[in-house]
Backbone as JSON, one array per atom type, in Angstrom:
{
  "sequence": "XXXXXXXXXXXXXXXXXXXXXXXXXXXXXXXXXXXXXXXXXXXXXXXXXXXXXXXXXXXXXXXXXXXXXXXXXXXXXXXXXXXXXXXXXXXXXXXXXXXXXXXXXXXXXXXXXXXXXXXXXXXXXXXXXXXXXXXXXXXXXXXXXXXXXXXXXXXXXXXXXXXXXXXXXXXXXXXXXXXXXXXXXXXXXXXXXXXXXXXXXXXXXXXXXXXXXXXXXXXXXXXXXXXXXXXXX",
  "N": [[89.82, 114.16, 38.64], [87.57, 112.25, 40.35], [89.82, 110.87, 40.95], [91.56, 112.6, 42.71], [89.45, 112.93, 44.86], [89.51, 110.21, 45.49], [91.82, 109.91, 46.65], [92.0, 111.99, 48.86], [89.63, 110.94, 50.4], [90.86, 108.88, 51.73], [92.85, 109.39, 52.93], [91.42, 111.15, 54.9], [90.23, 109.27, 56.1], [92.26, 107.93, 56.78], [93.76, 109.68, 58.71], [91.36, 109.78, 60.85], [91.65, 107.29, 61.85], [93.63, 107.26, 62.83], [93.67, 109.16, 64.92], [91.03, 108.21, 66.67], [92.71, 106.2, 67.52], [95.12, 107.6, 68.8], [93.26, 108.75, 70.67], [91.96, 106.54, 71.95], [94.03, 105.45, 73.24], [94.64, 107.31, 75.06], [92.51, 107.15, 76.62], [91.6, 104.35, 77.03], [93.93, 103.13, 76.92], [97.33, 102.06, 77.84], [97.66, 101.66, 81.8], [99.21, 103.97, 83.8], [102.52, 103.68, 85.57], [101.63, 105.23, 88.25], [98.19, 105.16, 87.95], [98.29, 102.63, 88.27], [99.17, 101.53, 91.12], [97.45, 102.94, 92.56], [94.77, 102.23, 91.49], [95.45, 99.39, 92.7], [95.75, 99.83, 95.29], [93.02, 101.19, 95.52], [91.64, 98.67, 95.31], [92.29, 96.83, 96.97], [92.0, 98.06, 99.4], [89.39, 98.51, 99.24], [88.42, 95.46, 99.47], [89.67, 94.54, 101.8], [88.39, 95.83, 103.56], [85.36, 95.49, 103.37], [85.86, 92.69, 104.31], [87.08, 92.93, 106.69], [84.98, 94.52, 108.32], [83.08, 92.91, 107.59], [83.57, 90.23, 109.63], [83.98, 91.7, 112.05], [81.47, 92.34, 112.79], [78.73, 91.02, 114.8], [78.52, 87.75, 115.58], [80.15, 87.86, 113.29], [82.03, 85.57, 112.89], [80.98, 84.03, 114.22], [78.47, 82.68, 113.31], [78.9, 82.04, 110.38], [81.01, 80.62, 107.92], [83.8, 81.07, 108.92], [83.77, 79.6, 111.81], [85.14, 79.85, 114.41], [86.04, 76.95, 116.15], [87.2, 74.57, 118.62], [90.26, 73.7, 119.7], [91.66, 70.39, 118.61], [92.91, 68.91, 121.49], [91.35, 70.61, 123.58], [88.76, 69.61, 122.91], [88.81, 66.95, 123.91], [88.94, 67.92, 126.62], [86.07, 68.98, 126.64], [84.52, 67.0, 126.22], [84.61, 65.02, 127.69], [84.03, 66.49, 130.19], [80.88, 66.57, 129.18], [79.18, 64.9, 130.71], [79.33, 65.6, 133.15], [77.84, 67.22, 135.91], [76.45, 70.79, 135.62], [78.33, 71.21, 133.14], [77.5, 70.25, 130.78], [76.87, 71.85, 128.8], [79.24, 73.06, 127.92], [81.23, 72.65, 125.72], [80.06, 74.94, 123.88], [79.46, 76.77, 125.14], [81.98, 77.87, 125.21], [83.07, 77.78, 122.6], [81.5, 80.02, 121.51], [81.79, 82.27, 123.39], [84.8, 82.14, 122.12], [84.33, 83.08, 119.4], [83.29, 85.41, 119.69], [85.28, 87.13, 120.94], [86.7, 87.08, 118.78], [85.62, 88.02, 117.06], [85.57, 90.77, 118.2], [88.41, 91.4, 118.26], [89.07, 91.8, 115.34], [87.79, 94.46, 114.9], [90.51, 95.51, 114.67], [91.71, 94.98, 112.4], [91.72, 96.56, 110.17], [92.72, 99.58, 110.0], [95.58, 98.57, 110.33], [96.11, 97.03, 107.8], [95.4, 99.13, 106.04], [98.0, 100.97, 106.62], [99.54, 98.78, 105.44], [99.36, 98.92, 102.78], [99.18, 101.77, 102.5], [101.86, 101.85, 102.34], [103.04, 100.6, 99.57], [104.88, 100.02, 96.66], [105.44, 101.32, 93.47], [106.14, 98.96, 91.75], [105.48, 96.89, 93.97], [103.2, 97.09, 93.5], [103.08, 96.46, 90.43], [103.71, 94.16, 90.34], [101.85, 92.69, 91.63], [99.17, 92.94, 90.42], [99.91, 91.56, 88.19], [100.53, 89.08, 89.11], [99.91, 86.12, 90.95], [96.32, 84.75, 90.9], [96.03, 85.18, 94.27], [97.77, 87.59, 94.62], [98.14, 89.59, 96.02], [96.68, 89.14, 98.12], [98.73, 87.56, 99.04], [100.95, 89.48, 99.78], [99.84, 91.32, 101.33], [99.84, 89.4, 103.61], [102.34, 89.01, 103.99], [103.46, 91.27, 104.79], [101.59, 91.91, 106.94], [101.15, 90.3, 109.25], [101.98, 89.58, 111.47], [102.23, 92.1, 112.94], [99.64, 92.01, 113.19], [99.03, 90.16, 114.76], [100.09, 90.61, 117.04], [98.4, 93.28, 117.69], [95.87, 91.4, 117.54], [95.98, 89.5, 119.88], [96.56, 91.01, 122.21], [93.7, 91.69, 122.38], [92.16, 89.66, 122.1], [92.67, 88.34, 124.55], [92.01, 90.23, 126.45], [89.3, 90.36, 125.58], [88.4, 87.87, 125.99], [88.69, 87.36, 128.96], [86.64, 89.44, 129.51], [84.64, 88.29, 128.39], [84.18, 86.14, 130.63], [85.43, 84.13, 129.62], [87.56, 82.67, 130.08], [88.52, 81.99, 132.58], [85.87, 80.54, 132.91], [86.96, 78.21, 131.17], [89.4, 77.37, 132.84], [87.94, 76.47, 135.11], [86.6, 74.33, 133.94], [88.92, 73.12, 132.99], [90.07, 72.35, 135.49], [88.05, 70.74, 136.6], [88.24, 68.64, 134.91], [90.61, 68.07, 135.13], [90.55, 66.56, 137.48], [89.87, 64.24, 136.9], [89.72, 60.68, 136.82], [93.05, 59.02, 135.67], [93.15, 60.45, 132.87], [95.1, 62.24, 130.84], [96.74, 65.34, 131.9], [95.91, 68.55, 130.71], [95.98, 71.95, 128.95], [95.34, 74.13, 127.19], [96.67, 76.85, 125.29], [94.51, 78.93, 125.32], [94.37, 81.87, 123.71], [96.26, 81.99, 122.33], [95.66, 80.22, 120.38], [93.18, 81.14, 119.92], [93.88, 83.73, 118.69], [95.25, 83.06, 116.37], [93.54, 81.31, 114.7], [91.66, 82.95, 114.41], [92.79, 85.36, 112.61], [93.45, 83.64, 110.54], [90.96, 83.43, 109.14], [90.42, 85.78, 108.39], [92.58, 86.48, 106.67], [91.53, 84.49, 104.52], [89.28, 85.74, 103.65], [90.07, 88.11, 102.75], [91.71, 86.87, 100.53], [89.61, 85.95, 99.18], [87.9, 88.23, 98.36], [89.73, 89.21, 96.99], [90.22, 87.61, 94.46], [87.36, 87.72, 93.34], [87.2, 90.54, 92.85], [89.52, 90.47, 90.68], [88.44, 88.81, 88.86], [85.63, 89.26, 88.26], [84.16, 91.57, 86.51], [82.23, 93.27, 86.87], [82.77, 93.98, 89.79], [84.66, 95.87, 89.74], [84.96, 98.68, 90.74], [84.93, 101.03, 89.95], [85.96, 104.05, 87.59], [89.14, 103.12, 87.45], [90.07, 101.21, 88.58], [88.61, 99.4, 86.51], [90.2, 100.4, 84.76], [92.98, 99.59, 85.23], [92.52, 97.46, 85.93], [92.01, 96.53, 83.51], [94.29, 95.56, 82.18], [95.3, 93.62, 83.51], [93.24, 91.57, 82.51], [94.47, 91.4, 79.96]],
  "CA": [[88.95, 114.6, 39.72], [87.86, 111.42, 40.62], [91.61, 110.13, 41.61], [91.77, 113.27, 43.97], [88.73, 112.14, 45.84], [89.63, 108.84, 46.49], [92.78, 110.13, 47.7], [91.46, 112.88, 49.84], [88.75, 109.76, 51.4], [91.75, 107.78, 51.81], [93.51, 110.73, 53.62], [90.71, 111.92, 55.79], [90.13, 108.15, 56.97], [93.62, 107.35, 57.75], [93.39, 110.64, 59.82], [90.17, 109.68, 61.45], [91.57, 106.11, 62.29], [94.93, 107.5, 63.93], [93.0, 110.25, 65.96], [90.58, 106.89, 67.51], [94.24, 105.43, 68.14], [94.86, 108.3, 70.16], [92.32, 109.09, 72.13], [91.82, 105.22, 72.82], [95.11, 105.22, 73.86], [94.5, 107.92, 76.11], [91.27, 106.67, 77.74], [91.39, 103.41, 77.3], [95.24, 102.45, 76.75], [98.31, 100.94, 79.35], [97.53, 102.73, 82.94], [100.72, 104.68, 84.32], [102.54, 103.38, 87.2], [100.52, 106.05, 89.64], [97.45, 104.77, 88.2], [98.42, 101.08, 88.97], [99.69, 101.6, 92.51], [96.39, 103.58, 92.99], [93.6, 101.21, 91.3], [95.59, 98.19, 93.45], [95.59, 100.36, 97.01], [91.79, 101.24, 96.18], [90.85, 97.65, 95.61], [92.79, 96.43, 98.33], [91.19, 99.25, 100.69], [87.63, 97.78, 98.92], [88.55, 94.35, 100.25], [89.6, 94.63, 103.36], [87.33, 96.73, 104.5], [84.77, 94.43, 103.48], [86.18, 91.27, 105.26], [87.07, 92.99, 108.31], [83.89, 94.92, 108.8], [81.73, 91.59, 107.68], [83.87, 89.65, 110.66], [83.71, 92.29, 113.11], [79.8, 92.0, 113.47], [78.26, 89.84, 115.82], [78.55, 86.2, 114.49], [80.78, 87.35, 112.23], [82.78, 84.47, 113.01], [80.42, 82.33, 115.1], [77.39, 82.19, 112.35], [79.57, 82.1, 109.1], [82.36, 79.17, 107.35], [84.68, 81.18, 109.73], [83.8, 79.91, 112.89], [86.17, 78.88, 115.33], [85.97, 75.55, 116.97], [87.74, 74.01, 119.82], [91.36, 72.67, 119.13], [91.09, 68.96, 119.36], [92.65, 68.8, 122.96], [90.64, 71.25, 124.17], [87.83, 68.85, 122.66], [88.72, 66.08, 124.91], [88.2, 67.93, 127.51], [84.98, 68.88, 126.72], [83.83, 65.26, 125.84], [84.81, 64.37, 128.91], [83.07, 67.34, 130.94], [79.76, 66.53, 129.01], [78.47, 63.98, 131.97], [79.76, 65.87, 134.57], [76.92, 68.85, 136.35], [77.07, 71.97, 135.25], [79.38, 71.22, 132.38], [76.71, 69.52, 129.94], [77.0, 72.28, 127.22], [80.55, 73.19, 128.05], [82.08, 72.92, 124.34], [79.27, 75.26, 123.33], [79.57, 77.63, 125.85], [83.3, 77.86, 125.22], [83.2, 78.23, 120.89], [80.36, 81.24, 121.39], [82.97, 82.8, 123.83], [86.02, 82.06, 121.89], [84.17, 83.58, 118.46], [83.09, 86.62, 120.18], [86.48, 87.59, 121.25], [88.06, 87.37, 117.76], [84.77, 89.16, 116.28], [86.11, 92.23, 118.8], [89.7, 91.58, 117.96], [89.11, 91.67, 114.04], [88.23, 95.7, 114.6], [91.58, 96.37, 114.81], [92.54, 94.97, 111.66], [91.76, 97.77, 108.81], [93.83, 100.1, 110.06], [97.15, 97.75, 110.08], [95.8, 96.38, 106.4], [95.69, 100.32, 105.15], [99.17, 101.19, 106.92], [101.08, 98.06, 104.8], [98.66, 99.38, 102.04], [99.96, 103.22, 101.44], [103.73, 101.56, 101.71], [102.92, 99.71, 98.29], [105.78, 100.91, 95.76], [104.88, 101.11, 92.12], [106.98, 97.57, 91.37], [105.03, 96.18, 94.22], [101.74, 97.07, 93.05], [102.65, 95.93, 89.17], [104.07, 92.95, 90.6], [100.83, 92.18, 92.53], [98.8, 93.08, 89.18], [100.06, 90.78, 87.06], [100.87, 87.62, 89.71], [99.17, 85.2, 90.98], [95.15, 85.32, 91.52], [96.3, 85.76, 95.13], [99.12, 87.85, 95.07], [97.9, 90.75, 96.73], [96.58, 88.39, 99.76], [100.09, 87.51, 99.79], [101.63, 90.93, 100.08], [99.43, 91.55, 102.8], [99.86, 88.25, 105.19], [103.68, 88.93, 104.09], [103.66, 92.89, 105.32], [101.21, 92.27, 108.43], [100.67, 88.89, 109.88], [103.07, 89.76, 112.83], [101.46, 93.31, 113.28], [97.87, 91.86, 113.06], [98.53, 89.34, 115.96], [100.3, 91.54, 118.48], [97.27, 93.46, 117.95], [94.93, 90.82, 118.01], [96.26, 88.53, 121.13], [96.09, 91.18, 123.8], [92.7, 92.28, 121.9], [91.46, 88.52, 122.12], [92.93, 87.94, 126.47], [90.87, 91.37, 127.1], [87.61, 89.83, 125.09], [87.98, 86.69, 126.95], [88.2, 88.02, 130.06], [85.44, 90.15, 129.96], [83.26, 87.56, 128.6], [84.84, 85.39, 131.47], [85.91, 82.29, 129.09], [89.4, 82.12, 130.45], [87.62, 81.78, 134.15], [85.21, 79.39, 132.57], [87.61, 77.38, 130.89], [90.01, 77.22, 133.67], [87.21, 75.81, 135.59], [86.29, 73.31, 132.52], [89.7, 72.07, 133.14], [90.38, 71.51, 136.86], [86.95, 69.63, 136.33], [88.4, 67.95, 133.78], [92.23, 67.08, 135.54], [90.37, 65.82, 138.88], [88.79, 62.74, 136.28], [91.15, 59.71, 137.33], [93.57, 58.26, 134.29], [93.53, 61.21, 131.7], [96.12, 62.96, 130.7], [96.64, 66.41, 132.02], [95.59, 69.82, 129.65], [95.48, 73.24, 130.04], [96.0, 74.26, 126.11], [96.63, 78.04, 125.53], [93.5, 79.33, 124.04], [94.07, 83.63, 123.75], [96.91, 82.1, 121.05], [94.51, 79.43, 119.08], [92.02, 81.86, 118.9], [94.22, 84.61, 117.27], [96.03, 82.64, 115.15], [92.25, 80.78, 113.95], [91.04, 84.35, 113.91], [93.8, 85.81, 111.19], [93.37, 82.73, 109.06], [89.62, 83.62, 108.43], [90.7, 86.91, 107.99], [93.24, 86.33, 105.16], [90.71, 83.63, 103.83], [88.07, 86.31, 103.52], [90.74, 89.49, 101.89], [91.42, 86.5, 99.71], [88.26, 85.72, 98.18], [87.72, 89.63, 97.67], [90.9, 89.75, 95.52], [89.96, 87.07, 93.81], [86.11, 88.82, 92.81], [87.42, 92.2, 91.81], [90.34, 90.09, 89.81], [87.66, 87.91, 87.85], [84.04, 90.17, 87.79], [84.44, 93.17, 86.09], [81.26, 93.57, 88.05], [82.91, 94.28, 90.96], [85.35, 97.01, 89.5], [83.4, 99.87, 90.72], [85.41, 102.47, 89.8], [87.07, 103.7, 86.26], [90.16, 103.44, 87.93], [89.45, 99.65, 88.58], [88.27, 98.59, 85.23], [91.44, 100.53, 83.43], [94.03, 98.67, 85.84], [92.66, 95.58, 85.93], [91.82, 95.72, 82.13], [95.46, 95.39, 81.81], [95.57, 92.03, 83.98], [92.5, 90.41, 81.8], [95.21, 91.45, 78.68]],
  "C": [[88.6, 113.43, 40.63], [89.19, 110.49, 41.55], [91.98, 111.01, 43.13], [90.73, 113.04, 44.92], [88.61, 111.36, 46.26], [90.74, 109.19, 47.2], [92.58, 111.1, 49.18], [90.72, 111.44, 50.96], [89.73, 109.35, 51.87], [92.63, 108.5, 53.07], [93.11, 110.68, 54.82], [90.48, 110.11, 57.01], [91.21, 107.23, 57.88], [93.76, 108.27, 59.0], [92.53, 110.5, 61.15], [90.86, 108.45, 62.6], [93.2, 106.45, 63.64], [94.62, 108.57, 65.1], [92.68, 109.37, 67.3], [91.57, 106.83, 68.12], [94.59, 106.05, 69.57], [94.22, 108.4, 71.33], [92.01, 107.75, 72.84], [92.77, 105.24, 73.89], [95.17, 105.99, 75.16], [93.64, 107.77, 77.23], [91.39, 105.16, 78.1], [92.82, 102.11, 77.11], [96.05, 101.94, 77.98], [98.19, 102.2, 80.44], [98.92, 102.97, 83.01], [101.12, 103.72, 85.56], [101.82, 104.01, 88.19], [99.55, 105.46, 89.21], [97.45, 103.35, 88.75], [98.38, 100.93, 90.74], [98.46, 102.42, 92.74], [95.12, 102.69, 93.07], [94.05, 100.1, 92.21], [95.2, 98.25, 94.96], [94.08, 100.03, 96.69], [91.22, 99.88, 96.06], [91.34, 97.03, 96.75], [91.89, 97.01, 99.85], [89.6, 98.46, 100.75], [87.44, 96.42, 99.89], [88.83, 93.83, 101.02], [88.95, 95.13, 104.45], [85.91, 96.48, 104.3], [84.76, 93.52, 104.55], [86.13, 91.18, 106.53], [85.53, 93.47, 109.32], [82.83, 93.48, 108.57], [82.35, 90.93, 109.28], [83.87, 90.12, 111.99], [82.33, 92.46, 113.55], [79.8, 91.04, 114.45], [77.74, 88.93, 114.98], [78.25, 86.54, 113.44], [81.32, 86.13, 112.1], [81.68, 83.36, 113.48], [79.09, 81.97, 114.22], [77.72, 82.08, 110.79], [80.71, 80.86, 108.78], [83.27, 79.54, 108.18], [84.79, 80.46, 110.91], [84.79, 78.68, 113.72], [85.89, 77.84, 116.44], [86.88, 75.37, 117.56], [89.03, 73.44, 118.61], [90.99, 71.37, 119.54], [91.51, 68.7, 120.74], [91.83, 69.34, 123.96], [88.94, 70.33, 123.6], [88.33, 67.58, 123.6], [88.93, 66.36, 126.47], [86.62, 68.11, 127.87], [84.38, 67.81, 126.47], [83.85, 65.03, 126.49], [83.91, 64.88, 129.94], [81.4, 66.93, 130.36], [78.78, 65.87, 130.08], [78.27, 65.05, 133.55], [78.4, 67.04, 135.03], [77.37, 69.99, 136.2], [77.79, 72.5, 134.02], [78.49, 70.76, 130.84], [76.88, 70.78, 128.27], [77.93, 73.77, 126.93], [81.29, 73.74, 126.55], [81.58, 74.23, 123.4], [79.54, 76.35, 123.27], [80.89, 78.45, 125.29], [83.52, 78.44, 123.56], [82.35, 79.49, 121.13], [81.29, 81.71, 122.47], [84.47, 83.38, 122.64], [85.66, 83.35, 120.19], [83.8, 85.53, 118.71], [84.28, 87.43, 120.34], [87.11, 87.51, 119.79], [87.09, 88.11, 116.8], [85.4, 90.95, 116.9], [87.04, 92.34, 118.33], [89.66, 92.16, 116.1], [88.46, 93.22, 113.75], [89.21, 96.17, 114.58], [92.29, 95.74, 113.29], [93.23, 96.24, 110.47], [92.73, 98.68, 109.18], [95.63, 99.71, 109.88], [97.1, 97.58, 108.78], [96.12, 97.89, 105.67], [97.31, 100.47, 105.6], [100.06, 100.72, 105.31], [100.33, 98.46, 102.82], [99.21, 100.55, 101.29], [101.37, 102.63, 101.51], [104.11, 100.65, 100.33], [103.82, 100.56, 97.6], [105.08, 100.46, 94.37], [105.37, 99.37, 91.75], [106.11, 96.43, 92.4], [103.88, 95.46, 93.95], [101.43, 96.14, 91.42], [102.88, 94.26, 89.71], [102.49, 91.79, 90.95], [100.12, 91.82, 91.28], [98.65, 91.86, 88.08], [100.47, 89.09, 87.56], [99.76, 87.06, 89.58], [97.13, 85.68, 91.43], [95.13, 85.76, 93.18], [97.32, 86.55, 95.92], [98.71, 88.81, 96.15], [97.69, 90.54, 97.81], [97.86, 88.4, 100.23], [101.16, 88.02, 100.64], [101.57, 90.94, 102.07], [99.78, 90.75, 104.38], [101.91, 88.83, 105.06], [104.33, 90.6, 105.24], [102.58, 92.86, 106.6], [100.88, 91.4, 109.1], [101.29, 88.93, 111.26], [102.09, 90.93, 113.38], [100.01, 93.05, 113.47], [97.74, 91.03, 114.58], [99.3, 90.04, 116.82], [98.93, 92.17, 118.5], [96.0, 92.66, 118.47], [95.1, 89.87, 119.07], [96.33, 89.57, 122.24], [94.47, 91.7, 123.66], [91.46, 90.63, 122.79], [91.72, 88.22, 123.62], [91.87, 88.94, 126.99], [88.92, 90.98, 127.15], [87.38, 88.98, 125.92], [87.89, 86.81, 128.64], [87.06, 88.28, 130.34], [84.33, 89.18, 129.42], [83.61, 86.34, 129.34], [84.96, 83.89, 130.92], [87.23, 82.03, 129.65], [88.89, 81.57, 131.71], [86.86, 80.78, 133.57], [86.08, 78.19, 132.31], [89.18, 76.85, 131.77], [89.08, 76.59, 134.86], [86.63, 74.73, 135.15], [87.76, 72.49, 132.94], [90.53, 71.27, 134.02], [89.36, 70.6, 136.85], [87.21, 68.51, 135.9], [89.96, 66.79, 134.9], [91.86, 66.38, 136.46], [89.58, 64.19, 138.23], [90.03, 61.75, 136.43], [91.39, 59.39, 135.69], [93.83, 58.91, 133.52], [94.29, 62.14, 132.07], [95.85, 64.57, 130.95], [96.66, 67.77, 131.02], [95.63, 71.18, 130.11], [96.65, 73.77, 128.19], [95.8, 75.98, 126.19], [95.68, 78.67, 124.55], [93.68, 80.87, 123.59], [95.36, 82.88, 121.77], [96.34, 81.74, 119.6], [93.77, 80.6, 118.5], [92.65, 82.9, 117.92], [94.52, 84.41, 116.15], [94.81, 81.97, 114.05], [91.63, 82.28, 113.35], [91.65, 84.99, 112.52], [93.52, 84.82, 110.19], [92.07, 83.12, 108.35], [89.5, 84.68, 107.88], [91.08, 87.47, 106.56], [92.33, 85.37, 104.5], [89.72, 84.89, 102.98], [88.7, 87.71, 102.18], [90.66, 88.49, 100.78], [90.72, 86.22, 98.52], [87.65, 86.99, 97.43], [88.43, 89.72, 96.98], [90.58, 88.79, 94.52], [88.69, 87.35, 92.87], [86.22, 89.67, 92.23], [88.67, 91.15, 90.88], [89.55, 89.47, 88.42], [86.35, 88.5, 87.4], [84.38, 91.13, 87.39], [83.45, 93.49, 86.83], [81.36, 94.58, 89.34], [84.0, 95.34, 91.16], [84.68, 98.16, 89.41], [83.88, 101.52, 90.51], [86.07, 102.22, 88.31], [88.28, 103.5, 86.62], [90.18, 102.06, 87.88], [89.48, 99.39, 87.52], [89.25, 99.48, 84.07], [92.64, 100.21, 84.3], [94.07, 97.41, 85.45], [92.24, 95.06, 84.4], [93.37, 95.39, 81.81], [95.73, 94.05, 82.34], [94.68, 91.54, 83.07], [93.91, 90.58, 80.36], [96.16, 90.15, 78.98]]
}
């Protein structure tokens, strides 16, 4: 009697322990490819749509680590203009311009970022998954860095325009060429700024992939924290 009740216990607990197995496996086991390529889009979606909406505020760029400063030639003209009337806070004038225009331009990113986003294939998404802490940045600058600055360079000539820095700074630098001895300038700012603009951009998706990769914190969905439990594995 005895002998059959330890075997029965023995039975019922091996039972018990392969059931767990199961159902772990089912809740809490290896996601599918659809869930992968799903949990990667929605954090991707999470973190870009973050970055872009923080930079598209007003001084996003010009009150934040983003902000865009003068190339250095375009700094010796303003060094130079500082004496001159009228011109005294020239370089100033010119960065609070230049940041404004790539705060406007930087609404047009999310939409390009979702586009290269739903074309993620399952292989791209595991790939991403399991690379580097910034693979997924990578993807992205690799699938829209072209598409982001056609957008954002006639986005950023329109901004500057209308907040008349091209007219300003075309007046900053006949000022500047009529000074005897220095070398003539006239650097193309609509390109600086886009190309400064995108870098802060991808800086910023960056640092979001990097957060949801390392906080579980910041995995705000189950979908999230049974993907990416597979990268902490």
């Amino acid at each position: 009697m005895t002998i059959r009740i330890a075997l029965l216990a023995i039975t019922v607990s091996f039972f018990s322990c392969e059931v767990l197995q199961q159902v772990q496996g089912t809740v809490l086991g290896e996601p599918t490819s659809a869930e992968i390529a799903s949990g990667l889009k929605e954090a991707l979606t999470i973190g870009i749509s973050k970055g872009s909406e923080l930079l598209s505020r007003e001084d996003g760029y010009y009150a934040s680590a983003y902000k865009i400063l003068l190339p250095a030639e375009a700094r010796k003209v303003t060094d130079k203009l500082k004496v001159i009337p009228g011109f005294s806070n020239v370089e100033e004038e010119i960065v609070k311009k230049l940041n404004r225009a790539a705060e406007d331009a930087a609404k047009s990113a999310k939409p390009i970022f979702v586009n290269a986003i739903k074309s993620m294939t399952f292989d791209d998404a595991l790939n991403i998954l399991l690379g580097q802490n910034n693979a997924a940045t990578t993807y992205l600058h690799d699938n829209t860095y072209q598409g982001l600055y056609d957008a954002f360079q006639p986005e950023i000539v329109n901004s500057l325009n209308h907040l008349n820095a091209l007219e300003y700074w075309e007046k900053a630098v006949t000022a500047y060429n009529k000074i005897p001895f220095v070398d003539k300038v006239n650097p193309k700012l609509d390109d600086y700024v886009a190309r400064e603009a995108l870098n802060g951009l991808f800086d910023m998706v960056e640092k979001e992939e990097l957060a949801i990769r390392q906080d579980p914190a910041k995995r705000v969905s189950a979908l999230l924290k049974k993907v990416f439990a597979k990268q902490d594995a």
